[in-house]
N, C-alpha and C positions, 0 to 999 in steps of 0.2 A: 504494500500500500504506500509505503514511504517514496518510493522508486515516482510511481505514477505521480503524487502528490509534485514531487522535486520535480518530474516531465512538465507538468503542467503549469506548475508556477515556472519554470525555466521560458515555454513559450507563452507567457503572458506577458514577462517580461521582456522577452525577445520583438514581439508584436508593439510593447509600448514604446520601444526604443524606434523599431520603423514606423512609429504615429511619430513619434519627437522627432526623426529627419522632417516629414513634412511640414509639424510646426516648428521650423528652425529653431530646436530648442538649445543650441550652442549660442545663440544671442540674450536667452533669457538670462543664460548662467552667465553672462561675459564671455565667454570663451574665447581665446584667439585662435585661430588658424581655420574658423568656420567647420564648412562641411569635412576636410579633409583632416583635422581635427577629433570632431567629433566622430567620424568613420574610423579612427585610431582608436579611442577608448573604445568605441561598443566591439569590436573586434577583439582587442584584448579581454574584455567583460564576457564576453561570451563563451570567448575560448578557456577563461578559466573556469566560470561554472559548469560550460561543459565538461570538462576535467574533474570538478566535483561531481558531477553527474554518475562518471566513472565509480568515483569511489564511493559513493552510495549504495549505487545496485552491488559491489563487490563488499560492499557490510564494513568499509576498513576505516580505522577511526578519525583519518583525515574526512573522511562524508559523514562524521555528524557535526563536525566544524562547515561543510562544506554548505550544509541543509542549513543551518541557524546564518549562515552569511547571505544565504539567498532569501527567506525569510525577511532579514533585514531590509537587502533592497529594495524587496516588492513594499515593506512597509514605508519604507524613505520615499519612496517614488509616489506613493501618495499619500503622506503625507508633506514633504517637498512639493507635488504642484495643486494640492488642496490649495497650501499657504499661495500659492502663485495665482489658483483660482480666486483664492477671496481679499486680494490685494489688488485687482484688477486687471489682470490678465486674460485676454479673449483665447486665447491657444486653449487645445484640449476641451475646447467647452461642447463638441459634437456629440450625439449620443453613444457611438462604438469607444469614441476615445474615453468616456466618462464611465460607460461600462467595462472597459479594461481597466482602468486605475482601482476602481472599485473590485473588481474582480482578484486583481495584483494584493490588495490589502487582504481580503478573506481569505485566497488562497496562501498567502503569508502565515496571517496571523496561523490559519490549519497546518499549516507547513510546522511552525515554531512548535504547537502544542502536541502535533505529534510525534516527531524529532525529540522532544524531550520525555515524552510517555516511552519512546521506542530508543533509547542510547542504547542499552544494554548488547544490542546487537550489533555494532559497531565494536566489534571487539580483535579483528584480528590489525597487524600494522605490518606492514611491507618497506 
């Protein structure tokens, strides 16, 4: 169950990050270097939680660090552009992009509660 859980919050997050290319969300944060920039970090971001990903379904005790850092983001991310939504920021305000962020938090918060119901299986280390 953990596995799926961490699948699906991965592409929730994955899908927010290609709503935030089309809302130039590298302009929100300051960012320098724009799109080419911003296509560096999600690259990187991605390739590490996929990596977590890895070590989830193999039960090894980097994946339950891996599950609570992914948790985190989908919480940061909304709540990060909640704060953006109600400081007045029109980005993200579409109904798919507001049901993903929404989406990113519950499937978090589930992520976080059950990752920590379920550590114990995180037991071998490579």
């Amino acid at each position: 169950m953990l596995e799926k859980l961490y699948l699906v919050n991965l592409s929730l997050i994955i899908t927010h990050e290609i709503d935030s290319a089309y809302w130039n969300e590298w302009e929100m944060f300051n960012l320098p270097g724009g799109i080419q920039f911003f296509n560096i970090i999600n690259f990187l971001l991605i390739l590490i939680l996929l990596y977590g990903f890895g070590l989830v379904v193999k039960k090894e005790k980097g994946g339950f660090r891996f599950s609570l850092i992914l948790s985190t983001v989908g919480i940061l991310a909304f709540i990060i552009h909640g704060t953006f939504i109600l400081t007045g920021y029109q980005q993200f305000m579409l109904p798919v992009s507001l049901i993903i962020l929404i989406l990113c938090l519950i499937m978090s918060v589930w992520l976080f509660v059950s990752t920590m119901q379920n550590k114990m299986i995180f037991v071998k280390e490579r």
